[in-house]
MARKE-773424 format. One record per residue (C-alpha): x, y, z. Coordinates in pm, 1 decimal, always signed. Layout:
<recs>
+----------+----------+----------+
:        u :        v :        w :
+----------+----------+----------+
:        X :        Y :        Z :
...
+----------+----------+----------+
</recs>
This chain:
<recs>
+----------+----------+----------+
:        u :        v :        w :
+----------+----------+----------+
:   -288.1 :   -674.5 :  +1068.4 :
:    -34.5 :   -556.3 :   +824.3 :
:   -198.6 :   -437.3 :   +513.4 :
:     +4.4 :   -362.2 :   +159.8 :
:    -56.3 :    -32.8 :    -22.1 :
:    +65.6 :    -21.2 :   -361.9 :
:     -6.3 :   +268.5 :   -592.7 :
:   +189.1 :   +513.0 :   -798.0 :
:   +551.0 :   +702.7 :   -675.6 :
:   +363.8 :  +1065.8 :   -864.5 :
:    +13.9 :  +1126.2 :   -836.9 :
:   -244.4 :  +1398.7 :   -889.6 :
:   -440.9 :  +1558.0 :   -614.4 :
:   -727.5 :  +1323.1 :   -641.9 :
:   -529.9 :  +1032.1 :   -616.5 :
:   -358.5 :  +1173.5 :   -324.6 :
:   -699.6 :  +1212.3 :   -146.6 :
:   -801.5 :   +883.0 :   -225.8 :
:   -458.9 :   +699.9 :    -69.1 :
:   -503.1 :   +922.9 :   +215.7 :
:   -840.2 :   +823.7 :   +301.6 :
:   -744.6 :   +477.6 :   +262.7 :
:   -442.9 :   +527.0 :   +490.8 :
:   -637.3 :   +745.6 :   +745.5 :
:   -921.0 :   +433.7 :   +717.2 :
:   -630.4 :   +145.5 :   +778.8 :
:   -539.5 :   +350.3 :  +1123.2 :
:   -873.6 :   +449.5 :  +1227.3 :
:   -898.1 :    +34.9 :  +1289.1 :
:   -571.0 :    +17.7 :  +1406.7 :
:   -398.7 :   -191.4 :  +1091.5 :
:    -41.1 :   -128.6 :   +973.2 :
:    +31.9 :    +17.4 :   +651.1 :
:   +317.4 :   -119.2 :   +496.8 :
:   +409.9 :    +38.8 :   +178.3 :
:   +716.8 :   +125.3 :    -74.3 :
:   +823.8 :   +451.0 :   +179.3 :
:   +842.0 :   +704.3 :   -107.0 :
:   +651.1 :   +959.2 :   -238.9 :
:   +303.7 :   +983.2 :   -433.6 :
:    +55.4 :   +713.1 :   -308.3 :
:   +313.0 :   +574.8 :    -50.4 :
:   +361.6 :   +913.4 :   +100.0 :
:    -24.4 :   +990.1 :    +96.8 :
:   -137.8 :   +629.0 :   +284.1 :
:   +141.1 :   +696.4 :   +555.8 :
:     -5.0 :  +1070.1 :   +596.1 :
:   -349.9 :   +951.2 :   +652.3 :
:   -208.2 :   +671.5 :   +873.5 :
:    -13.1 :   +872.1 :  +1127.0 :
:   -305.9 :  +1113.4 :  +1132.5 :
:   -496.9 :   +836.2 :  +1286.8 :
:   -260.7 :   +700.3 :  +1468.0 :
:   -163.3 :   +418.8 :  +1265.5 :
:   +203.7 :   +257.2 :  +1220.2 :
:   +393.5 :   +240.6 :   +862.0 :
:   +646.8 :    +36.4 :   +690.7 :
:   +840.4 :   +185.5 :   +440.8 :
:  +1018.8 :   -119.3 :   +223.2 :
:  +1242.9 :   +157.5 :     +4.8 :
:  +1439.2 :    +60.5 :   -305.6 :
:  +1701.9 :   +229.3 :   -152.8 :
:  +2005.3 :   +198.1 :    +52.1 :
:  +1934.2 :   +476.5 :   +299.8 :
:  +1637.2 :   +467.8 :   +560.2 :
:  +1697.3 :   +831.9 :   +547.3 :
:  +1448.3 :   +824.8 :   +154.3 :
:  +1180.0 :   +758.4 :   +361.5 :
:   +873.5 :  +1028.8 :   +354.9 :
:   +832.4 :  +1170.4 :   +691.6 :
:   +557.2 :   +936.9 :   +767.5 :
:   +704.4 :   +574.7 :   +758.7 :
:   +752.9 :   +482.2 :  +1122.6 :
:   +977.3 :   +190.0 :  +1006.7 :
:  +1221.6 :   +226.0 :   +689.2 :
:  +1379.7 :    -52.3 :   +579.4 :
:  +1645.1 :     +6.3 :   +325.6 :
:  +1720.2 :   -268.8 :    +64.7 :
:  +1916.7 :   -117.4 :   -215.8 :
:  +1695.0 :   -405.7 :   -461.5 :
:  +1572.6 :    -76.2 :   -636.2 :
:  +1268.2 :   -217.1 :   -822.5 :
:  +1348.9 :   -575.2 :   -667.9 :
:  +1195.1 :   -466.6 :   -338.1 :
:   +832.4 :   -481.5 :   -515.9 :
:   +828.8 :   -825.3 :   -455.5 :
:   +873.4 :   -725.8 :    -20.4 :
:   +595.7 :   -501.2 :    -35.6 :
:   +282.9 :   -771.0 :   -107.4 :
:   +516.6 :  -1028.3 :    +49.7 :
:   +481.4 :   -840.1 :   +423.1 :
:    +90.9 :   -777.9 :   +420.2 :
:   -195.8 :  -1014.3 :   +516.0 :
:   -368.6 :   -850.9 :   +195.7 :
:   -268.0 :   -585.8 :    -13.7 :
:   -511.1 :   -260.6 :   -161.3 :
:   -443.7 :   -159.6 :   -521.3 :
:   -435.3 :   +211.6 :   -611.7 :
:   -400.6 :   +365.1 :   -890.4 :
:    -14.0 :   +322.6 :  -1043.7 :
:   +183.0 :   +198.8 :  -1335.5 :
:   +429.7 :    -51.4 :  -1399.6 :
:   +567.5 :   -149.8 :  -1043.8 :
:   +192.8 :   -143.5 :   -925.6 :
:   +153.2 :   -370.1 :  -1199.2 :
:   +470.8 :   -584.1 :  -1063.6 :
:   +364.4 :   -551.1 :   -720.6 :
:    -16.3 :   -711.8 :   -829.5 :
:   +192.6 :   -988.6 :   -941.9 :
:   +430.2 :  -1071.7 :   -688.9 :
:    +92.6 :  -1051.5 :   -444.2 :
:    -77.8 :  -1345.8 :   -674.1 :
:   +250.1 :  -1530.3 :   -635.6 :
:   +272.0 :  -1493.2 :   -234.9 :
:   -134.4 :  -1585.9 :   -267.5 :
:   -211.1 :  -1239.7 :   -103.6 :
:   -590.3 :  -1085.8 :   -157.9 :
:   -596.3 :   -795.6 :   -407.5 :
:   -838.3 :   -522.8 :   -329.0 :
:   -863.6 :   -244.6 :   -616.2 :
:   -969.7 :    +81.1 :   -589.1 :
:   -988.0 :   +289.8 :   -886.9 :
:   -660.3 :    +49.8 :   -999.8 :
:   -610.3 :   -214.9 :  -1292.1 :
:   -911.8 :   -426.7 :  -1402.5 :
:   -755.4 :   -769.1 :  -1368.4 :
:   -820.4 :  -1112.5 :  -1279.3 :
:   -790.0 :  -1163.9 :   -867.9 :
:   -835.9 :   -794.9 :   -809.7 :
:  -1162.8 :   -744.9 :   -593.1 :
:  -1298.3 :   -408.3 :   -736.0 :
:  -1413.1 :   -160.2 :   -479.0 :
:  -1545.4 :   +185.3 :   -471.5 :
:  -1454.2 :   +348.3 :   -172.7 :
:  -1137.6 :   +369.2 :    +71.0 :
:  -1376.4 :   +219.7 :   +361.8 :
:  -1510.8 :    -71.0 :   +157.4 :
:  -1125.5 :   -153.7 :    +72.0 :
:  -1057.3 :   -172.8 :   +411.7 :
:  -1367.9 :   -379.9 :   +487.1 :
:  -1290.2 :   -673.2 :   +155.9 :
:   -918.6 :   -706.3 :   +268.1 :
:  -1028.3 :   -799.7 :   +631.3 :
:  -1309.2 :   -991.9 :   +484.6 :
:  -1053.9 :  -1178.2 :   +296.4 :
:   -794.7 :  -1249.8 :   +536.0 :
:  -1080.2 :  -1349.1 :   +841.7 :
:  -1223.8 :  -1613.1 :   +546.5 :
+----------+----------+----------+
</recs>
């Protein structure tokens, strides 16, 4: 299945780790990470998915599939800038929360709207948002959620 990872465009090492487990975890069992196709968290997931194997989806704010990090499979350019947080939750089956700011905050939203299942992992306490503790259990609640 296609899974959303959202998460911050600068990170610190730790947080890096964390989305790259969680990518590297999504292609061990042969998901697809679809993701914003920038830097920080996007850029870690699609590392630890192509080291497994795993396909990516870049959905970039911009109007060049050349912004892409050299691990999205797929760019899509859409030159929506901060619009095209709403395509990110909209193109998973579920969607894993990382640690971000504002357009993780947007992209939460817009995955309530499209009825998507939130999994958190070290993210925003909010309402919806299934709180987990590692990459692997993320991995296991979203396909828990969308086999329900």
């Amino acid at each position: 299945m296609r899974v959303s990872v959202i998460g911050g465009g600068r990170i610190e090492d730790e947080a890096s780790t964390r989305a790259e487990a969680v990518g590297r975890e999504l292609g061990r069992r042969g998901h697809t990470v679809v993701c914003g196709g920038l830097g920080g968290t996007m850029e870690a997931v699609c590392r630890g998915a192509k080291a497994e194997d795993g396909r990516t989806i870049g959905i970039l704010p911009t109007e060049r599939p050349a912004d892409a990090n050299d691990y999205v499979d797929v760019p899509i350019a859409t030159g929506l800038g901060h619009a095209r947080n709403a395509l990110v939750p909209l193109n998973g089956a579920a969607v894993i929360a990382l640690a971000g700011s504002h357009g993780t905050l947007s992209e939460i939203g817009f995955a309530g709207v499209y009825d998507r299942p939130v999994v958190g992992l070290e993210t925003h306490e909010l309402p919806g948002i299934e709180a987990v503790e590692t990459p692997q259990a993320a991995v296991d609640a979203v396909e828990a959620a969308v086999s329900e």
